[in-house]
N, C-alpha and C positions, 0 to 999 in steps of 0.2 A: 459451534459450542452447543454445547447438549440443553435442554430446557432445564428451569431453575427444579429441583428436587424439594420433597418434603423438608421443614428444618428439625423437625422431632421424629423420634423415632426410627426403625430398621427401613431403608429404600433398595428394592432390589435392582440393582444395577446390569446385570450379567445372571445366567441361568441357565447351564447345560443340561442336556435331556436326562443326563443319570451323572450327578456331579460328583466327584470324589471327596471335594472339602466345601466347606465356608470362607469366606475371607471376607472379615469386618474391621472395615477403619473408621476410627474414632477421633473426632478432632479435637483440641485445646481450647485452652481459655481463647476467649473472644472471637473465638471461631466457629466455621458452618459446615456443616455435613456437604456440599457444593466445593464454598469459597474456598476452603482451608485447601482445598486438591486441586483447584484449578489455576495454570499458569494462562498469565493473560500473555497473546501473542498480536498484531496484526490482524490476525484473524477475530479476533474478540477473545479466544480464549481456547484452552486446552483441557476438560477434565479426564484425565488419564484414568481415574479408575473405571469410566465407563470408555473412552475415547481408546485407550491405550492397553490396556491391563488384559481384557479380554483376549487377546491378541496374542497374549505370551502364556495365558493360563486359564484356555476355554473349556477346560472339563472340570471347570468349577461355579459358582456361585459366589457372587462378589455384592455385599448391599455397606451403604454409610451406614451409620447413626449416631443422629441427631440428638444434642439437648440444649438446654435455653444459659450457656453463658456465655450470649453476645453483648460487650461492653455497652450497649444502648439498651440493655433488659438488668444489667448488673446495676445499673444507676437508677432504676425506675421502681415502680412498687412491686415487681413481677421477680420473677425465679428467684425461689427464696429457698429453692431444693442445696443439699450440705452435700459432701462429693458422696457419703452412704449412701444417700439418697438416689443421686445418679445412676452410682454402682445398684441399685437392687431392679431402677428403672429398666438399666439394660440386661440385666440378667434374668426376666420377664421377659422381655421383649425377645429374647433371641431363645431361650424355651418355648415360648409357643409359635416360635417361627419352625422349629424342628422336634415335631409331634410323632412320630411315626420312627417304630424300631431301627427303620434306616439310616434317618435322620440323625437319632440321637447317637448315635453310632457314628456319625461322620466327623470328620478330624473338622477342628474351629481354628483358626488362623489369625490372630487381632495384628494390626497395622494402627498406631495409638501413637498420636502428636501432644506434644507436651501434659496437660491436665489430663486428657484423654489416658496417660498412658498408667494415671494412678487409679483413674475410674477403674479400667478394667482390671489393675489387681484388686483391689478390693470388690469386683465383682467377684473373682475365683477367690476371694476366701469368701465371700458370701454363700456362696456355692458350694464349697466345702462344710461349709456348716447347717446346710439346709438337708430336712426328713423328705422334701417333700419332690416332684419332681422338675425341682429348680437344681436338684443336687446330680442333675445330668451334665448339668455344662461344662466342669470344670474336669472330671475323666477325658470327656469329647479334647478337652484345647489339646491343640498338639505346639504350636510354640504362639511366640510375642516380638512384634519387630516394635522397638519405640525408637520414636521418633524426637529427639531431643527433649525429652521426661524428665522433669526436675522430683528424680528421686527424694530427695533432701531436701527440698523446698526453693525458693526462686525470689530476689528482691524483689520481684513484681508484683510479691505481695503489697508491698508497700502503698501502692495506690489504694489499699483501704484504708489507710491516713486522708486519702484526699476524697476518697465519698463520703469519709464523716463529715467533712468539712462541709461539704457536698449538700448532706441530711440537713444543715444547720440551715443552710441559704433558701433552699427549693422543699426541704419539708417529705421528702422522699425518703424512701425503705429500704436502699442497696441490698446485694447481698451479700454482705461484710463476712458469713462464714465463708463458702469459697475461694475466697481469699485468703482471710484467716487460716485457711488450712493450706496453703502452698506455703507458708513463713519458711523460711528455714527452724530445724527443728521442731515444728510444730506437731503436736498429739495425733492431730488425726494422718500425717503423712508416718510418724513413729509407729502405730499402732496398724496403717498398711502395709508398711515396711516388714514389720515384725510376723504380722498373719503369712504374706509372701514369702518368706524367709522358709515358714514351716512350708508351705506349700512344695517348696521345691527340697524341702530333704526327701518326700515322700514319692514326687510326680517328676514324671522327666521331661520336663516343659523344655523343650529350646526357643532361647533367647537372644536376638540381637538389639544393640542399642544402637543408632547411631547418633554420633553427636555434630552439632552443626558447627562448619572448620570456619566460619566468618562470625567474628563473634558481635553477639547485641546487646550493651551494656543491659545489665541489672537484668537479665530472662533467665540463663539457665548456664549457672557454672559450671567447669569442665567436674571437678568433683561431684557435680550432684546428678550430671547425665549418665550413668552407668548405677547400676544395683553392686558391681565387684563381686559378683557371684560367681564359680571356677566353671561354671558352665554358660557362664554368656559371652558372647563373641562382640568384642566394642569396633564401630568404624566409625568414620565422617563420611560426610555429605559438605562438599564446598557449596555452602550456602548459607547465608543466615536464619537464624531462630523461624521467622515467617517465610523465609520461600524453602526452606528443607524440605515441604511437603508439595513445591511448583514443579510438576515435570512436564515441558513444554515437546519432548518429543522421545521415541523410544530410544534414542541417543544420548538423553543425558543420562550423564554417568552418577547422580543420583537413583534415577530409575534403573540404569542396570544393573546397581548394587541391591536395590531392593530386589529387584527380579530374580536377582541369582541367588539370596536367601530362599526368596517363594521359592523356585521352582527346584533346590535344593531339596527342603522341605516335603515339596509333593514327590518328588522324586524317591523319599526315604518312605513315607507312608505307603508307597506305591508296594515297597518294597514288602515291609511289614505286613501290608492286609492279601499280598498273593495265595497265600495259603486258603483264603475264603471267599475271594470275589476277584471276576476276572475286570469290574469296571474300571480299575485305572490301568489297562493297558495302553492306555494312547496317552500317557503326561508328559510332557516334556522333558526332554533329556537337561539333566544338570547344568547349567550354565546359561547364558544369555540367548534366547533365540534369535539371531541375527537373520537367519532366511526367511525368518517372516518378515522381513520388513527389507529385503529385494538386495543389503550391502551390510560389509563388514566395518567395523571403525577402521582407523589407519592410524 
């Protein structure tokens, strides 16, 4: 298993000599830029997007990022950041990660588990609305895999009923907006929804959602895991809410669902930028790479 990673901020995991895209996964509530990606095996543990990933999409650059809503920091006097907040944290952080007309030019790829996967639209409408050169990132995105995203909010809000309760006994600061804004119908998931909405009359973001086929009571209803946009592609992942994001080897057929998006994906950019650059001529052909990895499924 790989050493433990930064828990804030962009980690770069993966870094070809002349890379063709970014691919940045974002995790969800109570989750870690590490934890959230690693299946535990026998061996201690699996984190595929360093472990795994690189393997099937090495002419790229692949980093987490990290922020602070781990339920042991949501109960305490700490992260009192509101999901804007988030969203602008990372739409800094991955601007000045790609400084250089190259850079900014290179297609961006988000892979975004549940909370994570409203942070980043409301980074790209941040993005859209910025003068300054923060309003690079949201041309650069070329799509969005989410990963069981309670578009429309998530009874899991509901546990900010129990940190009130929480504040009264222990005298503690939660951070009741984050919560407050997964509610179902809640403002701040309406008002991302709606920025997003415009975003893709204009941008031709591809989208996939996939929804997890083992359900967890009260995280994320089949209605609220898809946007119902006529350009996103909806699947499942047999897995529940928390392991949708465990792939413990390049066989499981969660991971070769996502890889056959990615490498669909790079595949069609490859397409798109030949007219101006010969560096993605070595991407991976469309579908699952099985010869990397020595057999076929059966």
């Amino acid at each position: 298993m790989a050493a433990q990673q930064g828990r804030h901020g962009l980690q770069l995991l993966h870094a070809a000599d002349e890379p063709t895209a970014d691919i940045v996964l974002v995790h969800g509530l109570f989750g870690d830029p590490q934890k959230t990606w690693t299946a535990a095996t026998s061996a201690g543990g699996v984190f595929w997007p360093k472990e795994l990933l690189p393997k099937v999409v090495p002419q790229t650059r692949i980093f987490t990022w990290g922020y602070d809503v781990d339920i042991n920091h949501l109960f305490s006097s700490a992260s009192q950041a509101t999901v804007f907040q988030h969203a602008g944290t990372l739409l800094s952080d991955l601007a000045n990660k790609r400084t250089s007309n190259v850079e900014k030019r290179r297609p961006l790829i988000f892979i975004a588990h549940s909370l994570g996967g409203i942070v980043v639209k409301d980074m790209l409408n941040a993005s859209r609305n910025e003068v300054t050169y923060l309003k690079d990132i949201l041309p650069a995105t070329y799509g969005l895999i989410f990963l069981g995203t309670p578009h429309r909010g998530s009874s899991v809000a509901s546990l900010g009923k129990i940190a009130q309760d929480i504040t009264k006994i222990l005298w503690k600061s939660p951070n009741m907006s984050v919560l407050r804004d997964l509610e179902v119908n809640s403002e701040t998931l309406d008002r991302v929804g709606r920025g997003f909405s415009q975003i893709l009359v204009n941008s031709p973001l591809e989208i996939h959602s996939f929804r997890e086929e083992l359900p967890t009571k009260g995280v994320v209803d089949s209605f609220s895991s898809a946007i119902e946009n006529g350009r996103e592609v909806v699947g499942m992942i047999p897995a529940n809410h928390e392991n949708m994001t465990k792939f413990s080897s390049p066989f499981d057929i969660g991971f070769i669902r996502v890889v056959e998006t990615l490498t669909r994906w790079l595949d069609d950019t490859k397409s798109k930028s030949l007219s101006t650059t010969d560096d993605t001529a070595h991407i991976s052909q469309v579908g699952f790479p099985y010869e990397k990895y020595g057999r076929r499924l059966t």
